[in-house]
Short mmCIF file of the C-alpha atoms (twelve columns), coordinates in Angstrom:
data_MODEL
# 
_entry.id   MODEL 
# 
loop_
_atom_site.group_PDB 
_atom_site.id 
_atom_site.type_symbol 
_atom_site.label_atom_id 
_atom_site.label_alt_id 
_atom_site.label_comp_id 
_atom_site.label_asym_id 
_atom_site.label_seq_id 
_atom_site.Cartn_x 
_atom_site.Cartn_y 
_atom_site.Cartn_z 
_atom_site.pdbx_PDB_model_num 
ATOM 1   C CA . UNK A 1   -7.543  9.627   -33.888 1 
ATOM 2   C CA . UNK A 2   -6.397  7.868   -37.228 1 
ATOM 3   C CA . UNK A 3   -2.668  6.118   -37.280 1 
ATOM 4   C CA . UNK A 4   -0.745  7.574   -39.869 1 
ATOM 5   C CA . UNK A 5   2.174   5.314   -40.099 1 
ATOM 6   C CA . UNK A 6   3.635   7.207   -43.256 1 
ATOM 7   C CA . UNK A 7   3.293   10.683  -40.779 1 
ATOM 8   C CA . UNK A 8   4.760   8.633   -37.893 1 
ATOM 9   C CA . UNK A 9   7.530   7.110   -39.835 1 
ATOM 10  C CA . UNK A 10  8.913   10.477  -40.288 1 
ATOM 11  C CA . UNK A 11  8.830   11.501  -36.653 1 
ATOM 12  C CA . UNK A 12  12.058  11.681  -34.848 1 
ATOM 13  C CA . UNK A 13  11.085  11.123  -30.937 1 
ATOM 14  C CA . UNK A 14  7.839   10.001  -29.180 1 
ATOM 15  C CA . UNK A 15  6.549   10.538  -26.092 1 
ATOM 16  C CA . UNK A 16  4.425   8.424   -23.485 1 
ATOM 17  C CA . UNK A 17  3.008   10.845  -21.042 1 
ATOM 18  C CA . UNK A 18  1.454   9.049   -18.250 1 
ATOM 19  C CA . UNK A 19  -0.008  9.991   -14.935 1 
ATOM 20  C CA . UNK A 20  2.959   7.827   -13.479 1 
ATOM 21  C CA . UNK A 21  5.546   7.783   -15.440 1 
ATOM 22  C CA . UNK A 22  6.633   10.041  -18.636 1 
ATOM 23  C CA . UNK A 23  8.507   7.644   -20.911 1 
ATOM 24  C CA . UNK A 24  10.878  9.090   -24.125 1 
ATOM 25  C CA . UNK A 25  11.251  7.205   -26.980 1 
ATOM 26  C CA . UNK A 26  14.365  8.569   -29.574 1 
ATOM 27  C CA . UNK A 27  14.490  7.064   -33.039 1 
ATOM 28  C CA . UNK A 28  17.573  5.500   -33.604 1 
ATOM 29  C CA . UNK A 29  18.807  5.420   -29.172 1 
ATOM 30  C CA . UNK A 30  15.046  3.631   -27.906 1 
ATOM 31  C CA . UNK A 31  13.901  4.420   -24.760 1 
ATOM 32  C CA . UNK A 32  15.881  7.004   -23.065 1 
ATOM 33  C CA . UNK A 33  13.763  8.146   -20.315 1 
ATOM 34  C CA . UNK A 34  11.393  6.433   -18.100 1 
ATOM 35  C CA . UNK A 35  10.862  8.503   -14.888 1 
ATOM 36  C CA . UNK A 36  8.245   9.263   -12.579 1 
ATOM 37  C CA . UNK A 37  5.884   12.016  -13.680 1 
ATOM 38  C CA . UNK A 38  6.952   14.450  -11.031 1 
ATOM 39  C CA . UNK A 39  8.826   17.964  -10.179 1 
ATOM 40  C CA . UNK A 40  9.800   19.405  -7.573  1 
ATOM 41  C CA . UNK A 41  9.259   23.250  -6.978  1 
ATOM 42  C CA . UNK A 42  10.476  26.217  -4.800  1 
ATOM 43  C CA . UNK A 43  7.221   27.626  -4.397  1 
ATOM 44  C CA . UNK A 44  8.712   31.321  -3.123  1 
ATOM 45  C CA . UNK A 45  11.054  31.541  -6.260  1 
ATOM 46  C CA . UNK A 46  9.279   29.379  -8.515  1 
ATOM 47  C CA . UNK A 47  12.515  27.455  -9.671  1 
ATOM 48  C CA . UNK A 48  12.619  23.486  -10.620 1 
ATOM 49  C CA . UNK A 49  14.486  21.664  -7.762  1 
ATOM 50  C CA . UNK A 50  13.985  18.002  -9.214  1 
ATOM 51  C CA . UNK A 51  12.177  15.743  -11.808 1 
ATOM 52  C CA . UNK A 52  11.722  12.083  -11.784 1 
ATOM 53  C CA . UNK A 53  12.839  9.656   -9.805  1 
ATOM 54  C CA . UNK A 54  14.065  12.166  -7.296  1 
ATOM 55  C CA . UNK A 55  11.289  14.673  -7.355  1 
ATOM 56  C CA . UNK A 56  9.448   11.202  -6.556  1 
ATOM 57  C CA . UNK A 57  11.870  10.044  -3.480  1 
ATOM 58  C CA . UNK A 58  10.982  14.301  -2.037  1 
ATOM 59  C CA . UNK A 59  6.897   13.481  -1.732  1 
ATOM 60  C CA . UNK A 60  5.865   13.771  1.330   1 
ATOM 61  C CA . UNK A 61  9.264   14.720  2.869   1 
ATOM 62  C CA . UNK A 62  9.925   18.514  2.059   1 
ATOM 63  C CA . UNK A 63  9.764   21.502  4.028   1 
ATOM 64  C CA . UNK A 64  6.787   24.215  3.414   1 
ATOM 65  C CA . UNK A 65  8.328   26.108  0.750   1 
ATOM 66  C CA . UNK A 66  9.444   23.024  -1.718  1 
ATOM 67  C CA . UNK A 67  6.087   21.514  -3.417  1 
ATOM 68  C CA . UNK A 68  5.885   18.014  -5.309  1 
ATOM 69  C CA . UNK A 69  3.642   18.346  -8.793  1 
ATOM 70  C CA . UNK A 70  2.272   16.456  -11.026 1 
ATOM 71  C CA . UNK A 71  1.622   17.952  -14.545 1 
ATOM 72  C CA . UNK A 72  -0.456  14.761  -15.620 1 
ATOM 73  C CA . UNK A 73  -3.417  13.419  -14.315 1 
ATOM 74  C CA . UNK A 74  -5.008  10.831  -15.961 1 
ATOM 75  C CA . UNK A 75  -3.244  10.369  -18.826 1 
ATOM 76  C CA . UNK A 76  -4.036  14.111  -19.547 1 
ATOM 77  C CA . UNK A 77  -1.662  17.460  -19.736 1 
ATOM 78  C CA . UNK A 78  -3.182  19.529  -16.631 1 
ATOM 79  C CA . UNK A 79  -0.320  22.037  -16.447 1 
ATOM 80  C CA . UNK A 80  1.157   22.691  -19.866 1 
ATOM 81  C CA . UNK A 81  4.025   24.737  -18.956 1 
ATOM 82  C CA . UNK A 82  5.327   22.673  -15.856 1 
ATOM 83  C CA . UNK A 83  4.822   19.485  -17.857 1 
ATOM 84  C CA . UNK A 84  6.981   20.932  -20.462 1 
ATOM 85  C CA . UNK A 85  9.502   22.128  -18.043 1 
ATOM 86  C CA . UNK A 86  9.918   18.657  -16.794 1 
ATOM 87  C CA . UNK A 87  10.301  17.326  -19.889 1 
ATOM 88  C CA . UNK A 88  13.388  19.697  -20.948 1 
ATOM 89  C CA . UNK A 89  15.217  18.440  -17.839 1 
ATOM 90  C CA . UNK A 90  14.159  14.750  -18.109 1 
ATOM 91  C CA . UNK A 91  15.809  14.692  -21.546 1 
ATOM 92  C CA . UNK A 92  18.713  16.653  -21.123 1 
ATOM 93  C CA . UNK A 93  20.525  19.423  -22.655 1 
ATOM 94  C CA . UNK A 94  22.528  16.962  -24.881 1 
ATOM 95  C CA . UNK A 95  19.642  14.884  -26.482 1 
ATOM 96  C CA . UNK A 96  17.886  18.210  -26.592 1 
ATOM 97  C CA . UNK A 97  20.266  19.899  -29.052 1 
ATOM 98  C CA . UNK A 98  20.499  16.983  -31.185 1 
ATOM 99  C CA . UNK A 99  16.609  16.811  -31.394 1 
ATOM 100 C CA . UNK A 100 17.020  20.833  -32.531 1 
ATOM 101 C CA . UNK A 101 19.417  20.145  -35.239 1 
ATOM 102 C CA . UNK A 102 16.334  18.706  -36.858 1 
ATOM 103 C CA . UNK A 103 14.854  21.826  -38.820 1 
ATOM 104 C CA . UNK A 104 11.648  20.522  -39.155 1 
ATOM 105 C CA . UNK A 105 11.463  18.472  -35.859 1 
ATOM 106 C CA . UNK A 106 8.523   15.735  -35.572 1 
ATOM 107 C CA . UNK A 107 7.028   14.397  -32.323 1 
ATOM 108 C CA . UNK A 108 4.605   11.104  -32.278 1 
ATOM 109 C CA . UNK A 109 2.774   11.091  -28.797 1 
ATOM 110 C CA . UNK A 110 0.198   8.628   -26.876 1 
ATOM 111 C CA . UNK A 111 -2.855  10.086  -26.125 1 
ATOM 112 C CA . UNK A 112 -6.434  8.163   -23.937 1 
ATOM 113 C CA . UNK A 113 -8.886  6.821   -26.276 1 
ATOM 114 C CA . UNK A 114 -11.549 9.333   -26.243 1 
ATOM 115 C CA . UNK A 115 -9.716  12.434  -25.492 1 
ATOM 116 C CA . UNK A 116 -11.463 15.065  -25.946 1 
ATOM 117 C CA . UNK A 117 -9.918  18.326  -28.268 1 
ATOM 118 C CA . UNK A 118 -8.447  20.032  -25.401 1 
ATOM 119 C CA . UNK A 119 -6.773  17.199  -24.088 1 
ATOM 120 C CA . UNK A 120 -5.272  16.787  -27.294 1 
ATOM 121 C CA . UNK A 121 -4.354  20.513  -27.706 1 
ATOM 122 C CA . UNK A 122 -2.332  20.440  -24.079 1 
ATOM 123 C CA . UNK A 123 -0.472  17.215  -25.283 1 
ATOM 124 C CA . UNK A 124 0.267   19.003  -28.396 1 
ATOM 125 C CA . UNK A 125 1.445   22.437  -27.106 1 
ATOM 126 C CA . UNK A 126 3.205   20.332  -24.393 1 
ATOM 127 C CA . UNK A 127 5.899   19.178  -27.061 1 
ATOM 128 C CA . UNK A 128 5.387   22.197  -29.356 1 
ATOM 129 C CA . UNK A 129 7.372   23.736  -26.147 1 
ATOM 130 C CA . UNK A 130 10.257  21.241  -27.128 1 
ATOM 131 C CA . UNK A 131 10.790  22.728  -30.420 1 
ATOM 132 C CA . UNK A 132 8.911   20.321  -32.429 1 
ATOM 133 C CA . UNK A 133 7.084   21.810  -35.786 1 
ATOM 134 C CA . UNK A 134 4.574   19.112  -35.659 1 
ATOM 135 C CA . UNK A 135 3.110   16.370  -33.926 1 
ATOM 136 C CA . UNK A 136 0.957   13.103  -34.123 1 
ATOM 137 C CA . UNK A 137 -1.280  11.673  -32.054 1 
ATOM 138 C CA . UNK A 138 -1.255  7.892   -30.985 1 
ATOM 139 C CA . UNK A 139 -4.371  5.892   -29.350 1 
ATOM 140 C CA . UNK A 140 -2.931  4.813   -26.221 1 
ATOM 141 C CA . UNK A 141 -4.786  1.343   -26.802 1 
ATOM 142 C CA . UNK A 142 -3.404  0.801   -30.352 1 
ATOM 143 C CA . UNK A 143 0.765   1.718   -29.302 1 
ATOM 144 C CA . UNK A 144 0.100   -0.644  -26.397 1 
ATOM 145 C CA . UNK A 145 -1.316  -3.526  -28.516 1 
ATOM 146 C CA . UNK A 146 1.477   -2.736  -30.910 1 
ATOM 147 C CA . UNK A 147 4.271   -2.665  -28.060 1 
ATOM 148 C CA . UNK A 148 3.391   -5.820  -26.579 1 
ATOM 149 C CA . UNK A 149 3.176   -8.018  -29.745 1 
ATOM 150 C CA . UNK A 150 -0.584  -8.130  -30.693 1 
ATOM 151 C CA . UNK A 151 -1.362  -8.929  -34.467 1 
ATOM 152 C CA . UNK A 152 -3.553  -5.864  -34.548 1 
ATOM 153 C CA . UNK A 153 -3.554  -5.232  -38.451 1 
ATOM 154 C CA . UNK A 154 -5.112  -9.112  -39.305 1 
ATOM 155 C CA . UNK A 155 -8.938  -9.457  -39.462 1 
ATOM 156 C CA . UNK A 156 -9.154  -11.139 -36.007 1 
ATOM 157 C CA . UNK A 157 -9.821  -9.989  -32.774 1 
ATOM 158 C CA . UNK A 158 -7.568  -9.153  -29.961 1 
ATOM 159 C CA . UNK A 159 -8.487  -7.424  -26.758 1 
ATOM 160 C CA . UNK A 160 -6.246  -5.293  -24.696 1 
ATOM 161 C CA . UNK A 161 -6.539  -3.901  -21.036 1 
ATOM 162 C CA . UNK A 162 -4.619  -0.880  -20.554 1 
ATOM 163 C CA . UNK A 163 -4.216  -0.950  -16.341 1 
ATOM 164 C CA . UNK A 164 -2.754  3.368   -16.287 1 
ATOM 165 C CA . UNK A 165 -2.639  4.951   -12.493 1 
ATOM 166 C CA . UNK A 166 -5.585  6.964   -13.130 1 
ATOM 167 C CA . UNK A 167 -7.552  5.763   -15.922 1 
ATOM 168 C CA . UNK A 168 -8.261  1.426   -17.351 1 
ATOM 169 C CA . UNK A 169 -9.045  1.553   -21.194 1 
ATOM 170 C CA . UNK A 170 -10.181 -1.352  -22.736 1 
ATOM 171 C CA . UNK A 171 -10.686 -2.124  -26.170 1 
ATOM 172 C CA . UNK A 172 -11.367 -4.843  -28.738 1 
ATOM 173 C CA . UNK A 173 -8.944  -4.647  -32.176 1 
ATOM 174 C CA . UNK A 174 -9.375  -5.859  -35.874 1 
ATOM 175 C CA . UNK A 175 -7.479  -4.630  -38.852 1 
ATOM 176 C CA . UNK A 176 -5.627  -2.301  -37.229 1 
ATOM 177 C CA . UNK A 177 -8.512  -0.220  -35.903 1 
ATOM 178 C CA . UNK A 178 -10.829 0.124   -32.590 1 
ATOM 179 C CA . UNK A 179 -13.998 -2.030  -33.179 1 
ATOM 180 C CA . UNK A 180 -15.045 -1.023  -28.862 1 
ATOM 181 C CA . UNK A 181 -13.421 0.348   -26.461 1 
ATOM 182 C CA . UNK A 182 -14.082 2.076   -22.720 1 
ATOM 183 C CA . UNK A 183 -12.797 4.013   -20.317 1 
ATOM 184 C CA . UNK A 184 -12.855 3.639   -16.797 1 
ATOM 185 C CA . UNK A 185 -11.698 6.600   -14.716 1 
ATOM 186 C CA . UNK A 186 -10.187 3.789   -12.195 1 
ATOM 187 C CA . UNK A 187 -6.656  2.924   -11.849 1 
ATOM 188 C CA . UNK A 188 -4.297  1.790   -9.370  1 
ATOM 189 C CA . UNK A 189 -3.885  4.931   -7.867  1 
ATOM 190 C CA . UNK A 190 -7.685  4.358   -6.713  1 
ATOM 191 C CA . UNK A 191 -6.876  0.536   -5.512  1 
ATOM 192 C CA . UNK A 192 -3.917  2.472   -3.535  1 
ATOM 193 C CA . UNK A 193 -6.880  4.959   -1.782  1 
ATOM 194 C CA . UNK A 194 -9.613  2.080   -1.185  1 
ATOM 195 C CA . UNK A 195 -6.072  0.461   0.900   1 
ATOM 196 C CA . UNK A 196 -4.998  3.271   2.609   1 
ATOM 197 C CA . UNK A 197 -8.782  4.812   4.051   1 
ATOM 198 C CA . UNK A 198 -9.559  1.166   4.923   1 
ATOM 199 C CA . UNK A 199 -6.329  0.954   7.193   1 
ATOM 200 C CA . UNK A 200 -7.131  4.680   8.327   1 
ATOM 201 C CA . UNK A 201 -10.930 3.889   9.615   1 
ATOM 202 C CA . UNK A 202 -10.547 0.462   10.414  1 
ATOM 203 C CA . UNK A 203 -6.728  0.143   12.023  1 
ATOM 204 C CA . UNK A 204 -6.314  4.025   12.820  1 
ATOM 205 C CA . UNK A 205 -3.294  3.920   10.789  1 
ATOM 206 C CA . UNK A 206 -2.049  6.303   8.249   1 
ATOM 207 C CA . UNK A 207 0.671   4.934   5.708   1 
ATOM 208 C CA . UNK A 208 3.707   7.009   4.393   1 
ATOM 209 C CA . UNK A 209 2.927   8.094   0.966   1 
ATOM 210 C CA . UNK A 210 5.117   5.379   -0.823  1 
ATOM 211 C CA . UNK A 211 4.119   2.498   1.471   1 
ATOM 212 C CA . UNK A 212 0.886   1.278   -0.340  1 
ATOM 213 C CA . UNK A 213 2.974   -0.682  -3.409  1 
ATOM 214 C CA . UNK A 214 5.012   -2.119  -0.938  1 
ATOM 215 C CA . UNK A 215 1.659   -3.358  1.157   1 
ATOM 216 C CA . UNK A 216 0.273   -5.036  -2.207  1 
ATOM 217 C CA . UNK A 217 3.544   -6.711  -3.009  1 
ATOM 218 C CA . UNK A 218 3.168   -8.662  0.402   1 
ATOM 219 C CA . UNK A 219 -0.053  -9.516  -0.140  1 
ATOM 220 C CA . UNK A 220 2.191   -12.418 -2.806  1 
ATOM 221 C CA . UNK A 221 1.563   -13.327 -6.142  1 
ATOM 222 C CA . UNK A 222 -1.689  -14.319 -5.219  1 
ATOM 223 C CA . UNK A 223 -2.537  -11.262 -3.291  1 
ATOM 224 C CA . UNK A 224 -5.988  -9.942  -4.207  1 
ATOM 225 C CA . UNK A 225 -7.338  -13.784 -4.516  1 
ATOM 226 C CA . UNK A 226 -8.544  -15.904 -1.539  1 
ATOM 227 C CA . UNK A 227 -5.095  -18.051 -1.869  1 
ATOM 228 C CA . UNK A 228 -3.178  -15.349 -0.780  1 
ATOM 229 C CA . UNK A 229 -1.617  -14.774 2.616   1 
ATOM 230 C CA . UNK A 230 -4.485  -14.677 5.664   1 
ATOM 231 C CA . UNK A 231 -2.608  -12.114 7.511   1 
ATOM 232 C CA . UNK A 232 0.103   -9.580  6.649   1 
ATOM 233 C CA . UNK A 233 2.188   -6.660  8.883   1 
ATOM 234 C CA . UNK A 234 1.994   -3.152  8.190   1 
ATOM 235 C CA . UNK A 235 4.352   -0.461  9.670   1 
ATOM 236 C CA . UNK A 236 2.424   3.324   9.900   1 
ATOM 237 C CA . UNK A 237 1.850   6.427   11.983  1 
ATOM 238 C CA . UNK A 238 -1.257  6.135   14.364  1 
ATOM 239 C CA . UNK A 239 -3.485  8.816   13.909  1 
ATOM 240 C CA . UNK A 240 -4.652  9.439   16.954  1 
ATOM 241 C CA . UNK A 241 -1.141  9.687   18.854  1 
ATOM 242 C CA . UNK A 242 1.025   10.289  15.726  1 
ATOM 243 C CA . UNK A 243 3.345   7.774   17.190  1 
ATOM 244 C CA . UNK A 244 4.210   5.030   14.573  1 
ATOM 245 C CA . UNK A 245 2.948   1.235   14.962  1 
ATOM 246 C CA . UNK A 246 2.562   -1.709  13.529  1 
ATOM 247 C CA . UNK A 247 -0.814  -3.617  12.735  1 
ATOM 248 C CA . UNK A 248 -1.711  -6.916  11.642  1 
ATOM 249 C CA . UNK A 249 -3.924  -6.272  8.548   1 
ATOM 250 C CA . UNK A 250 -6.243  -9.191  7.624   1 
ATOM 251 C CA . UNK A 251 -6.052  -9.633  3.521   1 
ATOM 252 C CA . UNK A 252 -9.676  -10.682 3.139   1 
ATOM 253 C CA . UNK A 253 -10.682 -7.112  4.160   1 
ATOM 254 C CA . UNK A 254 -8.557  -5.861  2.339   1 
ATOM 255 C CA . UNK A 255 -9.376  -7.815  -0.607  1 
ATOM 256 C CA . UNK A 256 -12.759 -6.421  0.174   1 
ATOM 257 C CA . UNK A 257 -11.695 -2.860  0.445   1 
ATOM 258 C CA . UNK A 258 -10.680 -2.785  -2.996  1 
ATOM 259 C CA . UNK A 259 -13.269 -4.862  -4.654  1 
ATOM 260 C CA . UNK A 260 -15.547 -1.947  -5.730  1 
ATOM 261 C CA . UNK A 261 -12.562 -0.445  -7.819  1 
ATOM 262 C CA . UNK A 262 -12.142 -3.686  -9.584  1 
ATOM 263 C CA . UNK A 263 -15.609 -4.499  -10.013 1 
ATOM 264 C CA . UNK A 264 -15.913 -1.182  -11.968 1 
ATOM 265 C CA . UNK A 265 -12.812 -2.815  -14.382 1 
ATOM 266 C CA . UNK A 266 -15.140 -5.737  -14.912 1 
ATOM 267 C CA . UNK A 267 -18.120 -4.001  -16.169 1 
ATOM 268 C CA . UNK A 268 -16.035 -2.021  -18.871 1 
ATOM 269 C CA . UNK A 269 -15.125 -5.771  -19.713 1 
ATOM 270 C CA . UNK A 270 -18.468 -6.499  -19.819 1 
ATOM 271 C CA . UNK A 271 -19.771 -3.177  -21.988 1 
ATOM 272 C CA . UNK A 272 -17.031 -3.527  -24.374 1 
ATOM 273 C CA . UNK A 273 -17.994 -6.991  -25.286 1 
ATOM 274 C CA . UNK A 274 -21.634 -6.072  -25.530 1 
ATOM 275 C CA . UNK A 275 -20.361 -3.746  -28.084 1 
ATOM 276 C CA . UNK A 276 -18.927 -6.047  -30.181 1 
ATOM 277 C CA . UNK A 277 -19.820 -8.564  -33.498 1 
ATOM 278 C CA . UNK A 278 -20.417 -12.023 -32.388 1 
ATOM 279 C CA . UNK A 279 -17.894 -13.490 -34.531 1 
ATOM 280 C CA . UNK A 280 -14.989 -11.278 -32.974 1 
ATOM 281 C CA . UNK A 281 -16.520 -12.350 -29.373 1 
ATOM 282 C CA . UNK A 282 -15.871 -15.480 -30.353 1 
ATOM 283 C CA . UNK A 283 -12.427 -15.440 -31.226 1 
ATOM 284 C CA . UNK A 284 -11.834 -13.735 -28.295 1 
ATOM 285 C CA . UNK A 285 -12.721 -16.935 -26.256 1 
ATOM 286 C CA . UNK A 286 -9.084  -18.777 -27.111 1 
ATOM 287 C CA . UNK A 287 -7.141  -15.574 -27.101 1 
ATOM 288 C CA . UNK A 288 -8.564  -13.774 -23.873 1 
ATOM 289 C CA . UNK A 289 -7.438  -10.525 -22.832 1 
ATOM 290 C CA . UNK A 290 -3.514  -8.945  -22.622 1 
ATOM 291 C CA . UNK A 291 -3.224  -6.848  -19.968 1 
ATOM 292 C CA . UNK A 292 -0.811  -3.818  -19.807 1 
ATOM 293 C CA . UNK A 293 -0.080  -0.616  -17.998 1 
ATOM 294 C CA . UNK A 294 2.021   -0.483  -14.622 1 
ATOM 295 C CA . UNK A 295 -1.197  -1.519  -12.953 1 
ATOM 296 C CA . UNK A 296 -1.105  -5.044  -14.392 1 
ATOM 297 C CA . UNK A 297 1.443   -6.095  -12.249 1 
ATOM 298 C CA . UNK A 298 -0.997  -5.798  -9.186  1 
ATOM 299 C CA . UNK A 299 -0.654  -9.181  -7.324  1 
ATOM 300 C CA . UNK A 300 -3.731  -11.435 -8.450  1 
ATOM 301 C CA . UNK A 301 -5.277  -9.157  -10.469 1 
ATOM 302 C CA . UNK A 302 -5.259  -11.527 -13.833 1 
ATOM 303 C CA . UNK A 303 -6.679  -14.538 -11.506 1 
ATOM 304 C CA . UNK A 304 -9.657  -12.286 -10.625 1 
ATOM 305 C CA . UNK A 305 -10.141 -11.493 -14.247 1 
ATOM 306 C CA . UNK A 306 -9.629  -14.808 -15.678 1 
ATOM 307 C CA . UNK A 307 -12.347 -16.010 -12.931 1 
ATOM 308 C CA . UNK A 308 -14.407 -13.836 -13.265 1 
ATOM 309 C CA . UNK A 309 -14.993 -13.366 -17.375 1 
ATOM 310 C CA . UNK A 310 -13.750 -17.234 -17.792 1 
ATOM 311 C CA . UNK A 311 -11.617 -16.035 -20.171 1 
ATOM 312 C CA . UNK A 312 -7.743  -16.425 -20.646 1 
ATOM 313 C CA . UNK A 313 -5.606  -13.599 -19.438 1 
ATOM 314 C CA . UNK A 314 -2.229  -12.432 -20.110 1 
ATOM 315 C CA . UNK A 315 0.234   -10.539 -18.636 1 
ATOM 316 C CA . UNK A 316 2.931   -8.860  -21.162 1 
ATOM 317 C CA . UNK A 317 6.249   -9.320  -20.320 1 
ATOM 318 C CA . UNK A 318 7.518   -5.552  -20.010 1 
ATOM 319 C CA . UNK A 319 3.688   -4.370  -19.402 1 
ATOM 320 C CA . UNK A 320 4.611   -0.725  -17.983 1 
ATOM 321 C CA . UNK A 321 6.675   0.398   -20.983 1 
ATOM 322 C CA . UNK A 322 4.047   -1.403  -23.994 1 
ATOM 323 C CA . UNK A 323 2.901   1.404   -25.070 1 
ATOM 324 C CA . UNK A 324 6.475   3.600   -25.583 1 
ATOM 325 C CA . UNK A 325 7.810   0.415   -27.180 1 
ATOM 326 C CA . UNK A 326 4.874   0.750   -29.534 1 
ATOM 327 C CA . UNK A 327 5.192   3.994   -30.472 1 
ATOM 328 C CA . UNK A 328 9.053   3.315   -30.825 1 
ATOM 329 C CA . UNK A 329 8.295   0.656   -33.308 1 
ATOM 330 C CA . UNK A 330 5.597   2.765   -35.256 1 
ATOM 331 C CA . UNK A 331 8.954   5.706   -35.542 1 
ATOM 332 C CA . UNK A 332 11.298  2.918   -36.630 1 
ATOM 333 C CA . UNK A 333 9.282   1.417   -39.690 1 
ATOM 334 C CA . UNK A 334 8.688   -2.047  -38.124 1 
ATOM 335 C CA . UNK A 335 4.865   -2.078  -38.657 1 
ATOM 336 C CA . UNK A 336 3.547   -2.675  -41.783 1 
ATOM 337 C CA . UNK A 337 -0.118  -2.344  -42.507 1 
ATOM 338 C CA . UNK A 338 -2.277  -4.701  -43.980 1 
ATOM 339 C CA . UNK A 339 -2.915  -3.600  -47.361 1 
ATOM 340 C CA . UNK A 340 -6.705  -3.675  -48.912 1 
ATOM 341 C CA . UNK A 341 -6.486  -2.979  -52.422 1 
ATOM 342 C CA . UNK A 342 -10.064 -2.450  -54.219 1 
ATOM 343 C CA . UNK A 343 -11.423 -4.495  -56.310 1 
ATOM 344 C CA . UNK A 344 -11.252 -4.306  -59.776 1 
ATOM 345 C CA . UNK A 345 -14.963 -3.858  -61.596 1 
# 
């Protein structure tokens, strides 16, 4: 997946399809959608009820008939024609007629390192479905280094951490291009199920769909690390009444619920290192690692890194919306590549 900046330049609106959130980038307006990847369907009619934030708010909470979807797992289109549908009403009929007054409309979209043809094909088709005549393709890793202020087109290293819901790509960068990278098919949505069967088998307690963000927020800024909080209350339904209570969850078990998740993060740290030139390793000792994604913003999750690859680590400042802000700046002209004339003979 080669970065065409010339192709991208002349692209009008780009999209960020994540298994989370589906963020819309215009040229010329910025960022004028950034909603959760849901919908909500009448499954006896087959009509659209709700998208985004309140498609979101119906999960877990509906009666039989009304089914919450997700179109994107993983960073990858899994139903083409309800992710498309969800994208018409996240945008709106009024952006979406100015978009069609473009006779030859462009799209730019982010797609997971390593994704294979098909997964390309469904992002593709996906915006096809919006009217556009063409569209680019984006390494995830490379809009995310861009959106968050990496110098990714100079002949030095930088190394970026892309936390998603479903998926953690790392990579190593030089001259604009992907020197290693890996995926790891763990996210925070997997963090989220190590949390919620360790309160099931060990507490008897089953947590409300949208609890588990909440129960890693009060675990403080310091929350997967030993200086965090010993103790911590949860609110749930017990499972073997189905009346609701209240436990007292110790944070060193759960600190050792999700440590298998995160230990698979580290050793896609560790491969993609092994992968790399010597001299880039080395200048990846002062800069360390910028982390991005929604997933980032788990409570102690740099700490653990930085402790455990004695490296520096980073948090950007807006890390959930990196990689639309990268693609935005890729459709606006603000990256310019570094240019390698040939030598004259």
């Amino acid at each position: 997946m080669t970065v065409n900046l010339d192709q991208l330049r002349r692209c009008h609106f780009g999209v960020d399809l994540g298994a989370a959130r589906t963020r819309v980038y215009v040229r010329g307006a910025g960022l004028i959608v950034d909603e959760p990847s849901a919908a909500a369907v009448n499954a006896r009619s087959g009509s659209l009820i709700a998208v985004g934030e309140l498609a979101e708010r119906m999960t877990g909470r509906t009666p039989d008939y009304i089914q919450v979807v997700r179109p994107i797992a993983g960073g990858t289109v899994v139903d083409i024609e309800m992710a498309h549908r969800m994208l018409r009403q996240l945008l709106g009929d009024k952006v979406r007629r100015t978009l069609r007054r473009n006779l030859r409309l462009r799209a730019a979209a982010c797609a997971p390192h390593g994704a294979d043809p098909l997964a390309q094909r469904a992002i593709t088709e996906t915006l096809v479905g919006l009217g556009a005549r063409r569209v680019e393709l984006v390494d995830t890793l490379i809009a995310a280094a861009i959106g968050c202020g990496l110098p990714v087109e100079r002949p030095e290293a930088t190394m970026i951490m892309v936390c998603g819901a479903a998926t953690t790509q790392v990579a190593v960068l030089s001259l604009g291009s992907i020197v290693a990278a890996q995926r790891v098919p763990v996210g925070g949505e997997a963090v989220d199920n190590a949390i919620v069967q360790h309160l099931r088998h060990e507490h008897h307690l089953m947590l409300p769909g949208q609890s588990v963000r909440p129960l890693q927020v009060a675990l403080s800024d310091n929350g997967i690390t030993t200086q965090g909080p010993a103790q911590t209350e949860i609110h749930g339904r017990d499972v073997l009444t189905g009346l609701p209570r209240s436990v007292h969850v110790d944070t060193a078990a759960v600190r050792d619920a999700i440590e298998t998740p995160l230990t698979a993060v580290l050793d896609g740290i560790g491969k993609v290192l092994r992968d790399c030139p010597p001299d880039l390793v080395a200048d990846l000792a002062d800069r360390g690692i910028m982390m991005v994604g929604g997933s980032a913003l788990l409570p102690g999750f740099d700490q653990m890194l930085r402790q455990a690859t004695g490296m520096p680590v980073h948090i950007a400042d807006r890390p959930d919306i990196c990689a639309a802000q990268g693609l935005g700046a890729m459709l606006e002209g603000r990256i310019e590549p570094m240019v390698l004339n040939p030598l004259a003979a």
